[in-house]
C-alpha positions in Angstrom: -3.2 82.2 -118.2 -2.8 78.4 -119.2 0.8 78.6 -118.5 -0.1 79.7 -114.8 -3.2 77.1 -114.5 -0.4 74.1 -115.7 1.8 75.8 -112.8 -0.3 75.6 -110.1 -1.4 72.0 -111.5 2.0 71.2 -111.7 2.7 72.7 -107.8 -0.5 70.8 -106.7 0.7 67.7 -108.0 4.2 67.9 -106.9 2.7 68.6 -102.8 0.5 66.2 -102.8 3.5 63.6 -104.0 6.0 65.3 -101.4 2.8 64.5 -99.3 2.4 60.7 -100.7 6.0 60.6 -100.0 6.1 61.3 -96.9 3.7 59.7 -95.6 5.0 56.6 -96.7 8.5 57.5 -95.4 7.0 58.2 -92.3 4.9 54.8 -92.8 8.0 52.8 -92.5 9.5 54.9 -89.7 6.8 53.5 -88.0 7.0 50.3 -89.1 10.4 49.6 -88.5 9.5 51.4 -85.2 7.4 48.9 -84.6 9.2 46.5 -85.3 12.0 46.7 -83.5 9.8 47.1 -80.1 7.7 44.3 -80.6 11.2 42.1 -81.2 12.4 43.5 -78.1 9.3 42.3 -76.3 9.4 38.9 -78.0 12.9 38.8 -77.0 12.3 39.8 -73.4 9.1 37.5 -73.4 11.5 34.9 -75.1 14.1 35.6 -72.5 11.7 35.4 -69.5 10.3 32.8 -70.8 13.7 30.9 -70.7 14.8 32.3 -67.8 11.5 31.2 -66.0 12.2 27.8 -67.4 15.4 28.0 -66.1 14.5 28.9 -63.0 11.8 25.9 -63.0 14.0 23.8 -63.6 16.2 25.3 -61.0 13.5 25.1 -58.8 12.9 21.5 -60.0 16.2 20.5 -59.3 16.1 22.0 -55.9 13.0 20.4 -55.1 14.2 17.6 -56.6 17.6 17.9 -54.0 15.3 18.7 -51.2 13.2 15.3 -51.7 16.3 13.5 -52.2 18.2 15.2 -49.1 14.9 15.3 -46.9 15.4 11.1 -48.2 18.3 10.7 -47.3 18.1 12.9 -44.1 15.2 10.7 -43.0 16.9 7.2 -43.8 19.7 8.7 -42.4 18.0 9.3 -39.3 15.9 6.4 -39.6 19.3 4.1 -39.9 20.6 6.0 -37.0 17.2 5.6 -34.9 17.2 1.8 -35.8 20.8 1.6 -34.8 20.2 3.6 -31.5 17.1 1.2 -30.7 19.2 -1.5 -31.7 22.2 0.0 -29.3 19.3 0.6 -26.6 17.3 -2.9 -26.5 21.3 -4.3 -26.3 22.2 -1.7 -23.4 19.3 -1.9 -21.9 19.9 -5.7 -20.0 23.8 -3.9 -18.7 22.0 -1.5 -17.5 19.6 -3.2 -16.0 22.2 -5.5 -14.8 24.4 -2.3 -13.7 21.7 -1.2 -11.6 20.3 -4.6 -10.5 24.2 -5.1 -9.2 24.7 -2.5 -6.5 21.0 -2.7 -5.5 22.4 -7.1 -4.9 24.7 -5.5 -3.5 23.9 -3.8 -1.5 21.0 -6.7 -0.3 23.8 -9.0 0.2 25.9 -6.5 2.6 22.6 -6.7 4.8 23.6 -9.3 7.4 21.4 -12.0 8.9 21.7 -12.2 12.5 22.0 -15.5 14.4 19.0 -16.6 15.6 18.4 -16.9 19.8 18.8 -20.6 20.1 22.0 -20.5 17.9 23.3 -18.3 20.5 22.5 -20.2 23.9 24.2 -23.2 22.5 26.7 -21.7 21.7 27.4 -19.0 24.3 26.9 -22.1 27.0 30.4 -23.7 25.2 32.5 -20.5 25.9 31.1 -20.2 29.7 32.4 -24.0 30.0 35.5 -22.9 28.6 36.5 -19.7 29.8 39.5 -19.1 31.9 37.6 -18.6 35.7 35.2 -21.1 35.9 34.4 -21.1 39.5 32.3 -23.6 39.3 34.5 -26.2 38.8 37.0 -25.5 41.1 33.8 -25.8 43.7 32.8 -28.9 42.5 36.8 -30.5 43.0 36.5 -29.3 46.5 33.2 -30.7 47.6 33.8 -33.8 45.6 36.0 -34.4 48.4 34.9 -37.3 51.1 34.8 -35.6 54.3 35.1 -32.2 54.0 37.0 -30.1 56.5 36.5 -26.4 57.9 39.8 -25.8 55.9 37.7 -27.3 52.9 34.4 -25.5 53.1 36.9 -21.7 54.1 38.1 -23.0 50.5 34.8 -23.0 49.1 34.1 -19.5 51.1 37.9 -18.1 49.3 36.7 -19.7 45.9 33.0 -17.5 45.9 34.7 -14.7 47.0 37.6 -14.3 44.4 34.4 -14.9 41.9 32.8 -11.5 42.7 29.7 -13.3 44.5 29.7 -11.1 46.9 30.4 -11.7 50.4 26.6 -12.3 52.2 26.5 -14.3 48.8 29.1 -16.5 49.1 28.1 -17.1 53.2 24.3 -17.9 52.3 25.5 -20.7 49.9 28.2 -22.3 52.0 25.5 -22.5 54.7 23.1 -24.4 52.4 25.7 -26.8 51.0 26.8 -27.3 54.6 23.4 -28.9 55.3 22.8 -30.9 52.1 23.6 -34.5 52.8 24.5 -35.2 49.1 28.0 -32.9 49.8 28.4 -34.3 53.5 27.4 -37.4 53.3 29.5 -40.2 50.9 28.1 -39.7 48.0 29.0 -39.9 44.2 30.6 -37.3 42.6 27.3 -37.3 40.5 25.0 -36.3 43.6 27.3 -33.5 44.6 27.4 -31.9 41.1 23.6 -31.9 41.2 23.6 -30.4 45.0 26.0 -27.7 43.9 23.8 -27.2 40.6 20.9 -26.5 43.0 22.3 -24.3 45.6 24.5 -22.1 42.3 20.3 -21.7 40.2 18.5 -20.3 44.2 21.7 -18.3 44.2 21.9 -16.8 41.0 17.5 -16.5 40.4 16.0 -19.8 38.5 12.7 -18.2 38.8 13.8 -14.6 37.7 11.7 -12.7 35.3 14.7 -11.7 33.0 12.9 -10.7 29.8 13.0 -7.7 28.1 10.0 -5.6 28.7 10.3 -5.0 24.7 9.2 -9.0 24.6 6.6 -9.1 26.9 2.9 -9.2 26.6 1.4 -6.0 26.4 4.5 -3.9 25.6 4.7 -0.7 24.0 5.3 0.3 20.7 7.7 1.4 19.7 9.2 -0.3 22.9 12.0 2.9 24.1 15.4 1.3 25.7 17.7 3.5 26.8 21.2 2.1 27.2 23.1 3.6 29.9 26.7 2.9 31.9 30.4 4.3 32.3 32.8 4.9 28.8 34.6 1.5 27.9 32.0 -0.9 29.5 31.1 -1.9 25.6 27.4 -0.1 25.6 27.6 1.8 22.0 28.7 -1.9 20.8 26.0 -3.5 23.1 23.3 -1.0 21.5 24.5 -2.4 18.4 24.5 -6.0 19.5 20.8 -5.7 20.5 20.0 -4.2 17.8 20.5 -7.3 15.4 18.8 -9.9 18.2 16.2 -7.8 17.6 16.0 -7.9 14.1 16.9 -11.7 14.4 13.7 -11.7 15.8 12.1 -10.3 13.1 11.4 -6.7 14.6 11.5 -3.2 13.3 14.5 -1.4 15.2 15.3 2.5 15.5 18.7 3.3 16.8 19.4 6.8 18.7 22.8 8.3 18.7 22.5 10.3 21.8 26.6 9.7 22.8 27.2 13.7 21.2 30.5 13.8 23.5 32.7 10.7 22.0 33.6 11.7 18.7 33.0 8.1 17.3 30.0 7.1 19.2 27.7 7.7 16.2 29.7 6.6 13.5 30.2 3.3 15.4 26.2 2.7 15.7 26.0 3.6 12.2 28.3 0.9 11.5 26.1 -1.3 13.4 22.8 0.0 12.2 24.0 -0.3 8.1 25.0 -4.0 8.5 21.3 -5.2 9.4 19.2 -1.9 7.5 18.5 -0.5 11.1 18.4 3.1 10.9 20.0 5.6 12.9 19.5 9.0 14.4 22.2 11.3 15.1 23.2 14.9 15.7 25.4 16.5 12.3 27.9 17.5 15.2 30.0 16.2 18.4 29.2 18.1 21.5 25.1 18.8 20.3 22.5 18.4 22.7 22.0 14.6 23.4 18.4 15.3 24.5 17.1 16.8 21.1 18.8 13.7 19.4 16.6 11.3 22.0 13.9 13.4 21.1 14.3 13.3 17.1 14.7 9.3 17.4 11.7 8.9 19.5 9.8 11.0 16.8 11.2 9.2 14.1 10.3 5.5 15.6 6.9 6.7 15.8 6.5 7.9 12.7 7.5 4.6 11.1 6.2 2.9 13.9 9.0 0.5 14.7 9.1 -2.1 17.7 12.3 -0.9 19.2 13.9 2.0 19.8 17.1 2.0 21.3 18.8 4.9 22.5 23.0 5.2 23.1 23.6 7.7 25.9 27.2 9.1 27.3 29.3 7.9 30.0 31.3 10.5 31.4 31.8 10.0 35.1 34.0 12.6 35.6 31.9 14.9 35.7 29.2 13.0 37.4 26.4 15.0 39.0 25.9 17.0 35.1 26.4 13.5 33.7 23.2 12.0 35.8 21.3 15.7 35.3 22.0 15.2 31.5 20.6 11.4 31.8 17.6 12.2 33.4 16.6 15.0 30.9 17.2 12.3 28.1 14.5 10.3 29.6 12.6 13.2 30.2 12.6 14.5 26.9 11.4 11.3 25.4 8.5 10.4 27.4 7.1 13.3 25.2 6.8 11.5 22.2 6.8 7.9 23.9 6.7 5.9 27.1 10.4 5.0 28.3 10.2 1.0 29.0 13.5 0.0 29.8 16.8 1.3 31.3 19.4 -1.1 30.7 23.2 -1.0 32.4 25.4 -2.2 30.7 28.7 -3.8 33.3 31.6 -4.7 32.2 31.9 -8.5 33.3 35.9 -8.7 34.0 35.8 -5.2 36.5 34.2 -7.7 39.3 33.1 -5.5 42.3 34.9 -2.1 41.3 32.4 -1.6 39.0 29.5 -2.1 41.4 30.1 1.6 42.4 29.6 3.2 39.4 26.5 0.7 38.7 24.8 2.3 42.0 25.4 5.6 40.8 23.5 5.1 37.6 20.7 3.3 39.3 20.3 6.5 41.8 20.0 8.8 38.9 18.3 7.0 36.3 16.4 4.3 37.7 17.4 0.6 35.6 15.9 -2.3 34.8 18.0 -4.6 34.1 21.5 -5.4 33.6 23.5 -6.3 30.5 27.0 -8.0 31.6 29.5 -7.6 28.6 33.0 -9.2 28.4 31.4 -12.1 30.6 34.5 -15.0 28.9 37.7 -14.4 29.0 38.9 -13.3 32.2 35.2 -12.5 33.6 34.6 -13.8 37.3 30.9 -15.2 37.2 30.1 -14.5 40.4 29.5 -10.9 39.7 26.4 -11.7 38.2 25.0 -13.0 41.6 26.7 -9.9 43.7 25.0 -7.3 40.9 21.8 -8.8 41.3 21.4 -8.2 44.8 23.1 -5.0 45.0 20.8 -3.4 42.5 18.1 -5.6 42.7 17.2 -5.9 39.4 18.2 -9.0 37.1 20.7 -9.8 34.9 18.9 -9.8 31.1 21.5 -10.5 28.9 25.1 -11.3 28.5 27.8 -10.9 25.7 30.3 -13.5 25.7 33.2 -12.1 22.9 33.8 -9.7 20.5 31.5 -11.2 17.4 28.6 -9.5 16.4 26.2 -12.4 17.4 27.5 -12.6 21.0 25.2 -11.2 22.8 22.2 -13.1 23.8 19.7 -13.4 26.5 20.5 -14.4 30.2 19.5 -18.5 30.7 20.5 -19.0 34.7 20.3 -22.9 33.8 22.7 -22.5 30.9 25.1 -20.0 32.9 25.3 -22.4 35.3 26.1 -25.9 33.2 28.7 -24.0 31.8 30.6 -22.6 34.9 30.2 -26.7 36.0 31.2 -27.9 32.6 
């Protein structure tokens, strides 16, 4: 009975030992358990830890690169913007200068036309010494002491051969026949006034000979159509008149209305660009000349210039649609502006020949005056008495050379000095 009380003492004991046992066993399981997951977590806390201050400092670094390169960028930039401003305040004078140079330029291609008194003087010394100066072979005949009927047929012979026109040339020798100054004894003096007289009735000392353009009242823009036969000199007259103009100090349109010669319009252009005229012209040869008349006339009144000049064609072969096409140029304009002057322009040297074709123009057109171009040279004077009174209407201007300037107003006085000279 004892013996199995001390064996079930001795069975309790030894459980609650195992029990001890392994509760401590399973104690330091734990533990160690326990231990080695909280290291891990130190570690990875350790580890995060460093990594996170690597990646500050990573972070610092590139922060620290960024500041320095945004620095660096922005002097660079900075540098580069001072040097550009530098480089632009020193460019900036050349180009200035570059563009202030054509714009000089161009101002100094712009020509200055010779003034109006310029040109009488001077157009007075090539009359005197031209190659047909009637007048003086006039003056050597009636200088003579009594003069014969062979002398005074001489002085008949001598108007004639200078285009003043037959009725002309009679109606003078009549008057000189009954001054006393020539038939009388008198000084060479006396008969160089007498013949000074009787050349200023003949040719129109009291002529109205300005441009309706310069008189009181005119228009404006004042229209001028230029009209006459192909190598009379009119594109180049139009040209010519356009500077006096603008010698003058007036504003000046030009009108290309010549479609049929090829060069017509690029030769008033040439004109027009060496005084800053402007000019109107078709894109093409062979367009309608009226619409180009029309578009000039438009175009003067819109920048309301003093002067428009228009350039026609000359074709006389084909003469009747030549005239039609003239009279629906003047037509065509009077619907933007009054047409104030027709102006034909006569080659000087052709004498009488070309009094047909001027009488053909004034039919169709109607003129107004008459420019005489080519008048030195081999030019016979008298024409400007003979187209005077055929066409009734005076002689305005003259152009005495080649030269841009020479072309200036008719002075009867000064025509005659020079033919005397």
């Amino acid at each position: 009975m004892i013996l199995a009380v001390v064996g079930i003492v001795v069975v309790v004991v030894a459980l609650i030992a195992v029990s001890v046992w392994m509760q401590k066993s399973r104690k330091k399981d734990l533990d160690k358990a326990l231990e080695s997951k909280g290291t891990k977590p130190a570690e990875s806390a350790s580890s995060a830890k460093s990594q996170g201050q690597q990646a500050g400092s990573e972070s610092a670094a590139e922060q620290q690169g960024t500041v320095e390169a945004q620095e660096s960028a922005e002097s660079a930039e900075s540098a580069k913007s001072a040097e550009s401003a530098k480089s632009a305040e020193s460019a900036e004078p050349t180009g200035t200068n570059e563009a202030q140079q054509p714009a000089a330029e161009a101002k100094s291609s712009i020509e200055s036309p010779e003034s109006v008194g310029s040109r009488m003087t001077r157009l007075k010394a090539k009359l005197a010494s031209s190659a047909n100066p009637f007048g003086k072979a006039l003056f050597n005949i009636l200088a003579k002491d009594n003069l014969s009927e062979d002398d005074w047929q001489d002085v008949e012979d001598t108007l004639l051969l200078a285009d003043v026109g037959a009725e002309a040339s009679e109606r003078l020798v009549d008057e000189l026949r009954r001054d006393a100054r020539v038939t009388g004894k008198a000084d060479a003096s006396e008969v160089r006034a007498a013949l000074r007289e009787k050349l200023l009735d003949v040719v129109g000392r009291d002529t109205d000979r300005r441009l309706n353009a310069d008189k009181e009242g005119a228009n404006k823009p004042s229209v001028i159509i230029m009209v006459g036969v192909n190598g009379t000199g009119k594109t180049t007259t139009a040209g010519k008149l356009a500077r006096l103009f603008v010698a003058d100090g007036r504003k000046v349109v030009l009108g290309a209305a010549d479609t049929f010669r090829a060069a017509a319009a690029d030769q008033l252009e040439t004109w027009g660009s060496r005084v800053n005229v402007p000019v109107v012209r078709s894109d093409k040869d062979g367009a309608d000349p009226a619409s180009v008349a029309f578009e000039a006339s438009a175009k003067a009144k819109e920048e309301n210039a003093d002067v428009l000049i228009i350039d026609t064609a000359g074709r006389l072969q084909n003469k009747s649609n030549l005239m039609d096409e003239l009279g629906k140029i003047r037509r065509v304009t009077e619907k933007n502006l009054p047409v104030d002057e027709v102006l034909l322009v006569l080659d000087a040297t052709t004498g009488q020949n070309g009094m047909a074709q001027a009488k053909v123009f004034a039919e169709a057109i109607g003129i107004t005056g008459v420019v005489l171009s080519k008048l030195d040279g081999s030019a016979k004077g008298g024409i400007v008495v003979s187209v005077q009174k055929e066409l009734g209407v005076p002689v305005k201007l003259v152009g005495l050379g080649e030269g841009p300037d020479d072309l200036a107003p008719f002075d009867p006085e000064g025509f005659v000095d020079g033919i005397l000279a």
